[in-house]
Backbone and ligand atoms as CSV (ligand in chain L), in Angstrom:
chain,resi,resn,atom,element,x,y,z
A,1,UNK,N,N,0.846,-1.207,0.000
A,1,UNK,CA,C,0.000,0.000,0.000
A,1,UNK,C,C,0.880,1.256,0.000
A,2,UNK,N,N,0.363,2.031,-1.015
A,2,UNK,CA,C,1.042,3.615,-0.797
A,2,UNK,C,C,0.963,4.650,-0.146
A,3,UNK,N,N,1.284,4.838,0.990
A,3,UNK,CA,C,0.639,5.918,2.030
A,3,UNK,C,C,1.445,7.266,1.692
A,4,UNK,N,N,1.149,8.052,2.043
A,4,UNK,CA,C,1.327,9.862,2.048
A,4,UNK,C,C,0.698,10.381,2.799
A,5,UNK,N,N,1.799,11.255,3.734
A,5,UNK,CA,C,1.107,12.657,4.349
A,5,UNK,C,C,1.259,13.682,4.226
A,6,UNK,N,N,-0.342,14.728,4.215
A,6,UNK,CA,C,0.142,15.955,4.225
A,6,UNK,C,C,0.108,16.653,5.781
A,7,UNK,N,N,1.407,17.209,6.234
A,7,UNK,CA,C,1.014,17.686,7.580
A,7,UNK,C,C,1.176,19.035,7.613
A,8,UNK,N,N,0.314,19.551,8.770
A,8,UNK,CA,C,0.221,21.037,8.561
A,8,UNK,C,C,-0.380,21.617,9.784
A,9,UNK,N,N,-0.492,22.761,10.034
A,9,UNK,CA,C,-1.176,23.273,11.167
A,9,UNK,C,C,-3.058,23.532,10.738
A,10,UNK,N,N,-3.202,23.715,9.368
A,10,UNK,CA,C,-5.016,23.573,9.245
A,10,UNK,C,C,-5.709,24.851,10.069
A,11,UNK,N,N,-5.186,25.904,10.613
A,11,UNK,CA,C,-5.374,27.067,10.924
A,11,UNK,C,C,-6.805,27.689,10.941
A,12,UNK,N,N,-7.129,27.712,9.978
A,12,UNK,CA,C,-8.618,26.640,9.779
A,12,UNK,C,C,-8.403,26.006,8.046
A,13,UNK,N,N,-8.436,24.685,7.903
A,13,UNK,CA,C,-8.367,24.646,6.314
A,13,UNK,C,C,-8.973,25.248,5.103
A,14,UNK,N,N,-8.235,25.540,4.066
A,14,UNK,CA,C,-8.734,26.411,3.609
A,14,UNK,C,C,-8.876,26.007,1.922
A,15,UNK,N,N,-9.651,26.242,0.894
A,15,UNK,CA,C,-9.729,25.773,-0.231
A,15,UNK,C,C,-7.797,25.391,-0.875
A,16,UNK,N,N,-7.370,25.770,-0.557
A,16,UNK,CA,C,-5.786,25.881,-0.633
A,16,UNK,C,C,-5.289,24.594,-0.283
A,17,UNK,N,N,-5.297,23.919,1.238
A,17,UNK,CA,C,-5.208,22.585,1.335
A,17,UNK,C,C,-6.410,21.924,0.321
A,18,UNK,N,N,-7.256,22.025,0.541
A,18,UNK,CA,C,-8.286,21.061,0.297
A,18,UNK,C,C,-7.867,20.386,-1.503
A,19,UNK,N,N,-7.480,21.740,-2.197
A,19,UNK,CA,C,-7.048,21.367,-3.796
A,19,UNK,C,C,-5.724,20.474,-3.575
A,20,UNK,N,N,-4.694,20.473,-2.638
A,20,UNK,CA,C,-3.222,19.673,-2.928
A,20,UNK,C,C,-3.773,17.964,-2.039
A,21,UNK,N,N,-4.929,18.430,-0.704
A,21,UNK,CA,C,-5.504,16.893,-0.500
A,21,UNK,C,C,-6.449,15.989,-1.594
A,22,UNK,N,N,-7.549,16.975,-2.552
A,22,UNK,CA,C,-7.926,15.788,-3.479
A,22,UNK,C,C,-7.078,15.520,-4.258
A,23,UNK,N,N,-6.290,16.171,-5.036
A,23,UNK,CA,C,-5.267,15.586,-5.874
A,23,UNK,C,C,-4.407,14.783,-5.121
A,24,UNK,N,N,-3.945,14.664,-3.919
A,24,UNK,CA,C,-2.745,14.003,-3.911
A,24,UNK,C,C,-3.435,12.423,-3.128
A,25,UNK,N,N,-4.569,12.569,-2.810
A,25,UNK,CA,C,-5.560,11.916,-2.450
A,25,UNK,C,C,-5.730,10.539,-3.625
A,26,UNK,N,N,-5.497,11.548,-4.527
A,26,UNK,CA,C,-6.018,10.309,-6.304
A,26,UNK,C,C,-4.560,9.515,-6.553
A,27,UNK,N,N,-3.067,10.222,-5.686
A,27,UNK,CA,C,-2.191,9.262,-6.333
A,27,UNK,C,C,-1.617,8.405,-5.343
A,28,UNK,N,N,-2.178,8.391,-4.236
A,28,UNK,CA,C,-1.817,7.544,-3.441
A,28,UNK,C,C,-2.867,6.571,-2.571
A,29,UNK,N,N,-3.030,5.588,-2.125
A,29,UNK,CA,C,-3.823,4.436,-1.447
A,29,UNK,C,C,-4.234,4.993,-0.221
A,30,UNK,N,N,-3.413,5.582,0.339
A,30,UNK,CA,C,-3.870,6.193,1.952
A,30,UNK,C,C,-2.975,7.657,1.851
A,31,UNK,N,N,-3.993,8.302,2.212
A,31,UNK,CA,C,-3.332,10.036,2.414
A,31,UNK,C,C,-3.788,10.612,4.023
A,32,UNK,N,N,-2.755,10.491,5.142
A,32,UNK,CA,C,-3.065,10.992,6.223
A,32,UNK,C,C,-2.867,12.752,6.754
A,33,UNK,N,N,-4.328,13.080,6.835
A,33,UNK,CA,C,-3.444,14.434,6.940
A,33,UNK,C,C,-3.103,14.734,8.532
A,34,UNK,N,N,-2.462,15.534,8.724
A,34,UNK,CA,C,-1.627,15.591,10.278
A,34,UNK,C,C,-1.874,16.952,10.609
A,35,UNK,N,N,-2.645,16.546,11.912
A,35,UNK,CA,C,-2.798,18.416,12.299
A,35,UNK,C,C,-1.573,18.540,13.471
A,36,UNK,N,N,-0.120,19.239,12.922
A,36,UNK,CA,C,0.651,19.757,14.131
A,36,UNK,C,C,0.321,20.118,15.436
A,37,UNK,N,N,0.532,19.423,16.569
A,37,UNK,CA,C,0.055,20.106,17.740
A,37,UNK,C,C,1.001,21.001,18.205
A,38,UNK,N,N,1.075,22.225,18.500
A,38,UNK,CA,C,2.523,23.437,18.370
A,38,UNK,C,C,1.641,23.978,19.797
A,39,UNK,N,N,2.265,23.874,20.502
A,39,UNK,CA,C,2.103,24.417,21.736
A,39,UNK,C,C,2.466,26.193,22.032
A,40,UNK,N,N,3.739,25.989,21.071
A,40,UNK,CA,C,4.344,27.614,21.145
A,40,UNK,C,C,3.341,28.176,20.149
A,41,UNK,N,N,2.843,27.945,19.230
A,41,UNK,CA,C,2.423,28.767,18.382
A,41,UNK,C,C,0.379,29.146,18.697
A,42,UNK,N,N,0.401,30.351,18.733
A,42,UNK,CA,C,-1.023,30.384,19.169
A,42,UNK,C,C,-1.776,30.097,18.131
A,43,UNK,N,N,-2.971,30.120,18.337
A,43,UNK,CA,C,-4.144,29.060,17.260
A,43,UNK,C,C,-5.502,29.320,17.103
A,44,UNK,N,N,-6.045,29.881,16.522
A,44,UNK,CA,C,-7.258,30.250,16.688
A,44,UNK,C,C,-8.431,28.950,16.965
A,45,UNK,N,N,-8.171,27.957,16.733
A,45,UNK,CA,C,-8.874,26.551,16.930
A,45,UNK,C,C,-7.833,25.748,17.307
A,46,UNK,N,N,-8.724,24.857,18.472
A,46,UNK,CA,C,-8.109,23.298,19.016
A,46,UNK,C,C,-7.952,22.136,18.038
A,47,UNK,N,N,-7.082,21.903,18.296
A,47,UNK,CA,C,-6.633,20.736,17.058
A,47,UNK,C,C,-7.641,19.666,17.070
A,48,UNK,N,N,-8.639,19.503,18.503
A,48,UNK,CA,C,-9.608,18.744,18.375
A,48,UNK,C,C,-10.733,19.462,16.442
A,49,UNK,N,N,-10.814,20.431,17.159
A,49,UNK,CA,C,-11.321,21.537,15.970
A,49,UNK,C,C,-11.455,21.153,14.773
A,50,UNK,N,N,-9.699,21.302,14.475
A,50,UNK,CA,C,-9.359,21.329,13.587
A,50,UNK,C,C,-9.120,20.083,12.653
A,51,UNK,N,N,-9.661,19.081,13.377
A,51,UNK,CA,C,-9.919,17.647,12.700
A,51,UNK,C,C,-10.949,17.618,12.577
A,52,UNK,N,N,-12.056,18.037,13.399
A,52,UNK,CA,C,-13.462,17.942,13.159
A,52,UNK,C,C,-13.950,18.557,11.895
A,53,UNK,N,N,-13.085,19.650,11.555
A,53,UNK,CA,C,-13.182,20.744,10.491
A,53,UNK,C,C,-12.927,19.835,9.116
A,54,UNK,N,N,-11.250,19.387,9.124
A,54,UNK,CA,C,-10.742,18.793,8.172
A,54,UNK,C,C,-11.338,17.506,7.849
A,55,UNK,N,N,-12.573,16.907,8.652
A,55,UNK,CA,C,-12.899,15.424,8.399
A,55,UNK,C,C,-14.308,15.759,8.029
A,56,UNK,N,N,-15.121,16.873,8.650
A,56,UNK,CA,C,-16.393,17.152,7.393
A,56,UNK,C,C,-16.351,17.168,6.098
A,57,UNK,N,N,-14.794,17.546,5.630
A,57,UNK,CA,C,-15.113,18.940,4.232
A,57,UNK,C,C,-14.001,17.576,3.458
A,58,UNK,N,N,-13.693,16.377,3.737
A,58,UNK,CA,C,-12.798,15.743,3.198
A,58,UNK,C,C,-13.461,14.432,2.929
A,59,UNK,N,N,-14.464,14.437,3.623
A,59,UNK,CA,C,-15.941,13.431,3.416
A,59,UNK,C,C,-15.604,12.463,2.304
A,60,UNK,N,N,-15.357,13.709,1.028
A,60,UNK,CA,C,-15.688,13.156,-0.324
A,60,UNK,C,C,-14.401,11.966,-0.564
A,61,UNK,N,N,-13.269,12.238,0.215
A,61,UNK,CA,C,-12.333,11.530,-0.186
A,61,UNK,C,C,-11.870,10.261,0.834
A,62,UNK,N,N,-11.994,8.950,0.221
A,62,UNK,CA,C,-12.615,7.624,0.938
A,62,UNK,C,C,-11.515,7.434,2.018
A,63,UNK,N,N,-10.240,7.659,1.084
A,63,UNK,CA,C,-9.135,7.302,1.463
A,63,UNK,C,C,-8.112,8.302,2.447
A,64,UNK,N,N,-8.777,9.444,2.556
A,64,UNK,CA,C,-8.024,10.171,3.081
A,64,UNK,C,C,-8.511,10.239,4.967
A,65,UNK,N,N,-7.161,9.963,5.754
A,65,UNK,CA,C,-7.449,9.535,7.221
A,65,UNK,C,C,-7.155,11.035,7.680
A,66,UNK,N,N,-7.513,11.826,9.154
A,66,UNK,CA,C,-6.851,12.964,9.857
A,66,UNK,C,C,-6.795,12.211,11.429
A,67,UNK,N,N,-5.337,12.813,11.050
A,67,UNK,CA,C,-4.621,12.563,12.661
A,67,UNK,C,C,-4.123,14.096,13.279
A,68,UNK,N,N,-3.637,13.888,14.660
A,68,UNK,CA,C,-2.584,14.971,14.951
A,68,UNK,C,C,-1.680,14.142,15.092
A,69,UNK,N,N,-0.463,14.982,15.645
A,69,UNK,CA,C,1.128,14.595,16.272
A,69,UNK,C,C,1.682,15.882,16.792
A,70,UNK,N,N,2.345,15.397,17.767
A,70,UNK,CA,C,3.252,16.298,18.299
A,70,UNK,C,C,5.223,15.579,18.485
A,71,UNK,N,N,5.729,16.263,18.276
A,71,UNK,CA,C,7.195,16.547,17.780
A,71,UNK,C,C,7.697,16.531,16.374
A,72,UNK,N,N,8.719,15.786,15.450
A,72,UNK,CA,C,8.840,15.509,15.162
A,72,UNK,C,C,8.469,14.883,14.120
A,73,UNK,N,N,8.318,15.282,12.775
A,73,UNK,CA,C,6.996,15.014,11.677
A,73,UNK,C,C,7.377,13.713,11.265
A,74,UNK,N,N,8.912,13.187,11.228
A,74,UNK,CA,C,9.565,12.061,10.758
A,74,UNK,C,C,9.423,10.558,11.870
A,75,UNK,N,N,9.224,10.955,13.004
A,75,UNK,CA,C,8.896,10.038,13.603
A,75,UNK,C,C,7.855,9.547,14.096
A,76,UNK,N,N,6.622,10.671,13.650
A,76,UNK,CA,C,5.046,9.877,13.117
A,76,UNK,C,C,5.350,9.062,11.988
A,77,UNK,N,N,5.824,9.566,10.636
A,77,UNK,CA,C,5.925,8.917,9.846
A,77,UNK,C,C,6.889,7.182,10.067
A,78,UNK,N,N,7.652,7.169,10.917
A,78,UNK,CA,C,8.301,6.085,11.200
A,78,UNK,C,C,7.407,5.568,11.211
A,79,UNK,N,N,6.736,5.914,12.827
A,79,UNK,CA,C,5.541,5.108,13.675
A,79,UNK,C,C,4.452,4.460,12.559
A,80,UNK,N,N,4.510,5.109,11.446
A,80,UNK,CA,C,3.265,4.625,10.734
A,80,UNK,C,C,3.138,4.228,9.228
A,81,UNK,N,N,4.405,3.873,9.417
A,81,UNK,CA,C,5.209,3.400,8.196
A,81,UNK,C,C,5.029,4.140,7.101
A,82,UNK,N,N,5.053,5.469,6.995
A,82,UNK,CA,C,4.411,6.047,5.901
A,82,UNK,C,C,6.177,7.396,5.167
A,83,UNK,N,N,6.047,6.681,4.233
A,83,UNK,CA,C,7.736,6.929,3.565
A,83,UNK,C,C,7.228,7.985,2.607
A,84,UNK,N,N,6.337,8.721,2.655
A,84,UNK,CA,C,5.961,10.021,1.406
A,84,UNK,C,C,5.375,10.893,2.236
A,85,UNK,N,N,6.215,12.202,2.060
A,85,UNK,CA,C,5.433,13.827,2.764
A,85,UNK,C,C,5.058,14.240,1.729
A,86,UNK,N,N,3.315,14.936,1.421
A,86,UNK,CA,C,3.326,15.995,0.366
A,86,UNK,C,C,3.149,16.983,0.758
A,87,UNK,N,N,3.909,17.950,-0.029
A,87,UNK,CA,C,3.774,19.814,0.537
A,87,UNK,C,C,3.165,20.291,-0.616
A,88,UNK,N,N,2.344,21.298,-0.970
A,88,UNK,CA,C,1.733,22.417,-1.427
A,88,UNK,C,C,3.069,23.203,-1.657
A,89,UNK,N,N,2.972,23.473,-3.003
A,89,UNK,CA,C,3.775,24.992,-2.985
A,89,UNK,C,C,3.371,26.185,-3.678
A,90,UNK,N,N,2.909,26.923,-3.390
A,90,UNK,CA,C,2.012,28.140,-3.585
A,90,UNK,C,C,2.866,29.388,-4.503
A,91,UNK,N,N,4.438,29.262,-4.267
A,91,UNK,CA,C,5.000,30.321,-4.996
A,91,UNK,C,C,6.225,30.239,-4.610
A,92,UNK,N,N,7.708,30.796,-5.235
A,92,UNK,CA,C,8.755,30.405,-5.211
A,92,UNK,C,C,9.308,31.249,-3.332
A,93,UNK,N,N,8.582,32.150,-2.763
A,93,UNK,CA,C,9.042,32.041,-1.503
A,93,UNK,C,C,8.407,31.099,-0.949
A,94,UNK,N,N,8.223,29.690,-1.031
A,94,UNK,CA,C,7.579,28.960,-0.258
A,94,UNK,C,C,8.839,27.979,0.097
A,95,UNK,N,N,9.471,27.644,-1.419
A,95,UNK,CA,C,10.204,27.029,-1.776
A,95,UNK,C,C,11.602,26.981,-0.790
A,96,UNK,N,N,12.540,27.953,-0.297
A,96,UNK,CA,C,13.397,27.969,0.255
A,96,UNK,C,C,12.943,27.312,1.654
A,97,UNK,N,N,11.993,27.638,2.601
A,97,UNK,CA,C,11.978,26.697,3.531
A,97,UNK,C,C,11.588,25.408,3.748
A,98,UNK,N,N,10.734,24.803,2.529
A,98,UNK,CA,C,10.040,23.846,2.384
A,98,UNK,C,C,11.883,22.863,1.481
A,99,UNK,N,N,12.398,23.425,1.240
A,99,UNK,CA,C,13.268,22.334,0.491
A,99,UNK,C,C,14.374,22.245,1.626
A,100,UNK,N,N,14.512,23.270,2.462
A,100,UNK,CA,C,15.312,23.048,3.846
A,100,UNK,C,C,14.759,21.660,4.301
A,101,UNK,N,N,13.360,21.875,4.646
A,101,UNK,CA,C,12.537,20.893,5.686
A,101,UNK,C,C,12.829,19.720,4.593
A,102,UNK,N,N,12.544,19.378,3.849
A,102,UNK,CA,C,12.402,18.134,2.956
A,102,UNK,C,C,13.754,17.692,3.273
A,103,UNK,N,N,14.964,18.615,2.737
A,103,UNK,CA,C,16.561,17.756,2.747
A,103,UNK,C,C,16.680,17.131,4.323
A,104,UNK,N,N,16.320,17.918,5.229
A,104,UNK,CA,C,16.512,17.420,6.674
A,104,UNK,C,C,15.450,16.281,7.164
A,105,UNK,N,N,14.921,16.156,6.622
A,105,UNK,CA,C,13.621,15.118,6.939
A,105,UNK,C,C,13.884,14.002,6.092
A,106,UNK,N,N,14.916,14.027,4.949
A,106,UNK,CA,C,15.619,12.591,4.453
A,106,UNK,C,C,16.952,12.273,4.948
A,107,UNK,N,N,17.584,13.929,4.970
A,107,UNK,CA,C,19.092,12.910,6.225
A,107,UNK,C,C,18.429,12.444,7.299
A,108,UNK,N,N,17.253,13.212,8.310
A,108,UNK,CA,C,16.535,12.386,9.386
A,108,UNK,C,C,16.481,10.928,9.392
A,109,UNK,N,N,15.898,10.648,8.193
A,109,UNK,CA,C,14.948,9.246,8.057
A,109,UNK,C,C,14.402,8.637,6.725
A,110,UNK,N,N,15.608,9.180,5.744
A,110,UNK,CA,C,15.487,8.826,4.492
A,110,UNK,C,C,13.702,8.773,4.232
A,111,UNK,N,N,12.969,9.898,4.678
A,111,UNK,CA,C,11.489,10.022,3.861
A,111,UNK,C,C,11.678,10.922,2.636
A,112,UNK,N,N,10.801,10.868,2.011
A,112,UNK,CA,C,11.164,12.094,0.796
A,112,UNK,C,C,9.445,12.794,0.762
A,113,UNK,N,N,9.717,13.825,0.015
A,113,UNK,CA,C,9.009,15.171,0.248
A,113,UNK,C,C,8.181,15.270,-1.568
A,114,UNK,N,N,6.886,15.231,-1.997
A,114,UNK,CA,C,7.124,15.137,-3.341
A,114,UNK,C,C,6.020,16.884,-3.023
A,115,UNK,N,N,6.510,17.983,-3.907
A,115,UNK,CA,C,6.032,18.451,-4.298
A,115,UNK,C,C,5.633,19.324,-5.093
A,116,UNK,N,N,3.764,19.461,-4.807
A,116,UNK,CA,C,3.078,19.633,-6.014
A,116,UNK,C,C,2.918,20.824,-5.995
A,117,UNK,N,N,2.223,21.610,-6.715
A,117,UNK,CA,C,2.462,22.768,-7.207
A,117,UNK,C,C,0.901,23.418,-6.838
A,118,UNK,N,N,0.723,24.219,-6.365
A,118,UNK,CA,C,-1.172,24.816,-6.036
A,118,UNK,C,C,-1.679,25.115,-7.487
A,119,UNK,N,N,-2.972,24.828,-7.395
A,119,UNK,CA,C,-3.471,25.494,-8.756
A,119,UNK,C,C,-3.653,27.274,-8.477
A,120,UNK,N,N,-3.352,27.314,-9.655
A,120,UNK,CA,C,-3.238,29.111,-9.321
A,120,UNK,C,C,-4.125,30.015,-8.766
A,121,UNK,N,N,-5.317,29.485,-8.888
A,121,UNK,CA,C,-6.624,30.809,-7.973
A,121,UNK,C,C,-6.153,30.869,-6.886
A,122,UNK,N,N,-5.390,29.082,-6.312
A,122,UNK,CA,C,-5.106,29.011,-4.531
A,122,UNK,C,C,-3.673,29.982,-4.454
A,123,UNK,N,N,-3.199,30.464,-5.145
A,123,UNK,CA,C,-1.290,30.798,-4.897
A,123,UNK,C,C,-1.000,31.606,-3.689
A,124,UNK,N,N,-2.275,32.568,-3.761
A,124,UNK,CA,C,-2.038,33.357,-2.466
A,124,UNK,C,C,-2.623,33.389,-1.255
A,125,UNK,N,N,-3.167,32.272,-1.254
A,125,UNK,CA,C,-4.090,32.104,-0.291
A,125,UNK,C,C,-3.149,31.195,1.132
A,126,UNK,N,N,-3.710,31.767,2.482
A,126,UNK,CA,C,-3.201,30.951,3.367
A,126,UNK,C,C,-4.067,31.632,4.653
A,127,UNK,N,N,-4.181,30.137,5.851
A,127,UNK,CA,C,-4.952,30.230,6.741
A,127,UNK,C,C,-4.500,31.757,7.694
A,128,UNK,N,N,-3.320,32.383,7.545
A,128,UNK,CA,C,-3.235,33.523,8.679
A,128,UNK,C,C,-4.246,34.608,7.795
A,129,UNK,N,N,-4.178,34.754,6.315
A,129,UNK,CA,C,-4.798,35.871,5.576
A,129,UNK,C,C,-5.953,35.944,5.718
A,130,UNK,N,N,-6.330,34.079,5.774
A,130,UNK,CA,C,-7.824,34.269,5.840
A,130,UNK,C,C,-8.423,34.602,7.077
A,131,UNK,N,N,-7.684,34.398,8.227
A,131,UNK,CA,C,-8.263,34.566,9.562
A,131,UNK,C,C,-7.791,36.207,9.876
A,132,UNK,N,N,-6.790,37.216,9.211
A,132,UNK,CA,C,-6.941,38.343,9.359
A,132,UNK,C,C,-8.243,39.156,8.666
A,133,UNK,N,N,-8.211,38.725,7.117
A,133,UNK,CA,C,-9.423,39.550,6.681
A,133,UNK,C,C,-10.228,39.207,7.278
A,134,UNK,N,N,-11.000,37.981,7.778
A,134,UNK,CA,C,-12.124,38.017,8.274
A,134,UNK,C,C,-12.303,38.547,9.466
A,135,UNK,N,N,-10.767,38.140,10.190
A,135,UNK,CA,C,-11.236,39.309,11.677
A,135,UNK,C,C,-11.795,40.760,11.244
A,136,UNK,N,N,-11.373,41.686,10.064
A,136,UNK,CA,C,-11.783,42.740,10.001
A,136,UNK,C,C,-12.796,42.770,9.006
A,137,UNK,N,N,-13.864,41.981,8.879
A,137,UNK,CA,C,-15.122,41.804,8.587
A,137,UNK,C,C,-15.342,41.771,6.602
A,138,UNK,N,N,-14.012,41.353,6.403
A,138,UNK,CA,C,-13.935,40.948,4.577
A,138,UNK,C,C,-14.478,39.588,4.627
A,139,UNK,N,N,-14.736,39.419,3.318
A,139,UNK,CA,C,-15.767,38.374,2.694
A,139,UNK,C,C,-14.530,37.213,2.288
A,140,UNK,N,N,-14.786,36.012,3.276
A,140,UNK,CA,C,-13.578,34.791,3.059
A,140,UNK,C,C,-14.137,33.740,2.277
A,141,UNK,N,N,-15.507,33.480,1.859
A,141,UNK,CA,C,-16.244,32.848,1.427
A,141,UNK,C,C,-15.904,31.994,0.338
A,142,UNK,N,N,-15.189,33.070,-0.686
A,142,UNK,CA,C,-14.392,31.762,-1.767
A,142,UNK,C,C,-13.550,31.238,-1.008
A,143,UNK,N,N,-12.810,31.406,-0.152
A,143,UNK,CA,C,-11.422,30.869,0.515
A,143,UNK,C,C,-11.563,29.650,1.494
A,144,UNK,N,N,-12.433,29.410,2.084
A,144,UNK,CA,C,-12.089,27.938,2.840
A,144,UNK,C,C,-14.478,27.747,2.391
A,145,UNK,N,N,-14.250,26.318,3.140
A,145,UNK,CA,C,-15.612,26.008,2.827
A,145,UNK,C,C,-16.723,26.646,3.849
A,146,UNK,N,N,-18.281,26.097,3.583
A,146,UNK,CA,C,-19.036,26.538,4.218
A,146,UNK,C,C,-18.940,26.282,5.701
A,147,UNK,N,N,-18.818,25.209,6.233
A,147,UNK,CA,C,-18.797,24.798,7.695
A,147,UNK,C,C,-17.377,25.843,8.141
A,148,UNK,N,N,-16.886,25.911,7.448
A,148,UNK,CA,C,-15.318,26.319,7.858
A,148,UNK,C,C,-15.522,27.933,8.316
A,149,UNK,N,N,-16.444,28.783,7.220
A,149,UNK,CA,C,-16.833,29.940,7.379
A,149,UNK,C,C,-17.490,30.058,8.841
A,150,UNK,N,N,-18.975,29.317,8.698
A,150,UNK,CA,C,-19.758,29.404,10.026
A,150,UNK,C,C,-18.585,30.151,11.096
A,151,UNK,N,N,-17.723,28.602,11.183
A,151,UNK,CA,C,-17.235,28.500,12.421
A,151,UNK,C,C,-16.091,29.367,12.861
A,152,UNK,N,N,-15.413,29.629,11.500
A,152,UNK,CA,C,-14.536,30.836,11.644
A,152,UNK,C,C,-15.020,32.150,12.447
A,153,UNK,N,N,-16.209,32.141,11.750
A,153,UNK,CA,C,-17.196,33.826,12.039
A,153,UNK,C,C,-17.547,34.075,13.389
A,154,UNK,N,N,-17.887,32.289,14.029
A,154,UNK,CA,C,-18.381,32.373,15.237
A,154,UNK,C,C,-17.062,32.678,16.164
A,155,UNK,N,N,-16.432,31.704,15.938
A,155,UNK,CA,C,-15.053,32.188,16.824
A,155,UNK,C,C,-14.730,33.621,16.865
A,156,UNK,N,N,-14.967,33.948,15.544
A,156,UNK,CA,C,-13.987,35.601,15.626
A,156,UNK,C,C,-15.286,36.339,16.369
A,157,UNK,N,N,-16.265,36.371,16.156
A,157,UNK,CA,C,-17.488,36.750,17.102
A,157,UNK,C,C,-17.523,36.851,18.450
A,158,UNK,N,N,-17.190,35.703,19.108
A,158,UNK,CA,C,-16.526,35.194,20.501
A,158,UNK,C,C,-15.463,35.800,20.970
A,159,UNK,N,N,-14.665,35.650,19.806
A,159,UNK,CA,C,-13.541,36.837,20.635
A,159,UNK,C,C,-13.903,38.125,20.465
A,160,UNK,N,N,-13.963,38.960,19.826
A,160,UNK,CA,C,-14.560,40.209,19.507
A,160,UNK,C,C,-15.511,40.483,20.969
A,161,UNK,N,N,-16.369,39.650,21.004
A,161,UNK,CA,C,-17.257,40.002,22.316
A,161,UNK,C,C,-16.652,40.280,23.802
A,162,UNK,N,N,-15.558,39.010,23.996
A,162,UNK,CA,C,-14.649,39.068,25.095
A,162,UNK,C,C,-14.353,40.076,24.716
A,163,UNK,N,N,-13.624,40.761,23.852
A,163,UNK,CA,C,-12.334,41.770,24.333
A,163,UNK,C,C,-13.578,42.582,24.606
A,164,UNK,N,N,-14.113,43.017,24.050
A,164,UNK,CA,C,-15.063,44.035,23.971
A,164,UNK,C,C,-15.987,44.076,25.539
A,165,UNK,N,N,-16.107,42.661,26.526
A,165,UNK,CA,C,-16.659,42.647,27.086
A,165,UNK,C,C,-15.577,43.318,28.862
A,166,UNK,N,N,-14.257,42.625,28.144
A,166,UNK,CA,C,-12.804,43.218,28.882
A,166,UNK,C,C,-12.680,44.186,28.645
A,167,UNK,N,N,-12.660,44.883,27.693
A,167,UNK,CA,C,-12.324,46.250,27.528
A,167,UNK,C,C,-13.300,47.466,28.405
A,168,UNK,N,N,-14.439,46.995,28.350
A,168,UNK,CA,C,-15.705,47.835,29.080
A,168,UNK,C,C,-15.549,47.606,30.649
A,169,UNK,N,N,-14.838,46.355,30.747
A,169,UNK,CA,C,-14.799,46.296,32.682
A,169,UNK,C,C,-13.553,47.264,33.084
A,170,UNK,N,N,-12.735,47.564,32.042
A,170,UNK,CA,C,-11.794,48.808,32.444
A,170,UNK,C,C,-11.780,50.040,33.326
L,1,PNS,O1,O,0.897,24.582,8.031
L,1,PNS,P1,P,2.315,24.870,8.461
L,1,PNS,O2,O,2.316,25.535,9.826
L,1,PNS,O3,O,3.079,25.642,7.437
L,1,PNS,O4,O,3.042,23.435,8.618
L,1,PNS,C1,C,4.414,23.326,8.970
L,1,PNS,C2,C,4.714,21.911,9.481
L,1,PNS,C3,C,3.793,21.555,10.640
L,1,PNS,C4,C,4.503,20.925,8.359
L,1,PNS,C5,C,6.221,21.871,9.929
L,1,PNS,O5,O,6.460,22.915,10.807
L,1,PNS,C6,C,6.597,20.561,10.607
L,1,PNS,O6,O,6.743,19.553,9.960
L,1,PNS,N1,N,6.714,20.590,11.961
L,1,PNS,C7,C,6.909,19.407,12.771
L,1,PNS,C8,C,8.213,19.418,13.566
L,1,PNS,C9,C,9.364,18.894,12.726
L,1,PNS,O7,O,9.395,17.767,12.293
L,1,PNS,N2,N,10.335,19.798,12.481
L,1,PNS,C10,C,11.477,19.538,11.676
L,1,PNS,C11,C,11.221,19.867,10.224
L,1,PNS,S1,S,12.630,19.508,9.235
């Protein structure tokens, strides 16, 4: 069997993953996607979330599993015998850190890195842009799916209210 993962933080997913998971979905037997658990890095959704998110809107695709992990992206992949990373690459600054990570993730553990290229509507798209415009009330709607919107809106709603509700106890 041919397994592949794509791993990533899913920030909230956004039409951007979703185009490099069905395609890469069609060339391999099992495609796991991996939600990073990053403790240092803040997050607008719980990685519980963020699987719940990524496993509605991925429905369509039979074969594709969502996990998390924490450390080490090469030694999930040990753990799970899975010898193929796929990355998205959106535009040639993507490229310099993503071919760092790939060379070090095969001296690691001889895995290799294959990647594909975004289709172009996605090139500029990414989960921090989409979660800034929408904090300031722009229309994200082409950019990640419907459930994804809801829940985006509600969150940023939620917070908006806190601060707003902190700011007034001042
Ligand atoms: O969606 P992101 O945040 O761009 O994804 C980056 C990610 C999670 C794929 C990358 O940071 C990663 O693989 N982190 C896991 C820790 C690790 O293995 N680091 C060494 C990379 S050579």
């Amino acid at each position: 069997m041919h397994s592949a993962i794509c791993p990533g933080s899913f920030d909230p997913i956004t039409y951007g993953h979703l185009d490099i998971i069905g395609r890469a979905s069609a060339l391999y037997d099992e495609l796991v996607i991996a939600v990073l658990v990053n403790h240092t890095k803040a997050s607008l959704f719980t990685v519980e979330e963020r699987i719940e998110m990524i496993r509605e809107v991925t429905r369509e695709f039979p074969n594709v599993r969502v996990d998390s992990w924490s450390g080490l992206l090469v030694e999930y992949c040990k753990a799970h015998k899975i010898p193929v990373i796929v990355k998205g690459l959106r535009a040639v600054s993507d490229f310099d850190y993503e071919l760092q990570m790939a060379q070090m993730n095969h001296q690691l553990a001889g895995i290799e890195t294959v990647f594909m290229s975004t289709s172009p509507q996605y090139s500029f798209l990414s989960s921090s842009l989409v979660k800034e415009i929408a904090k300031y009330g722009g229309d994200v709607s082409a950019h990640v799916p419907a459930t994804v919107l809801t829940q985006l809106l509600a969150r940023l709603d939620l917070i908006a209210k806190s601060e707003g509700s902190e700011g007034g106890a001042l």
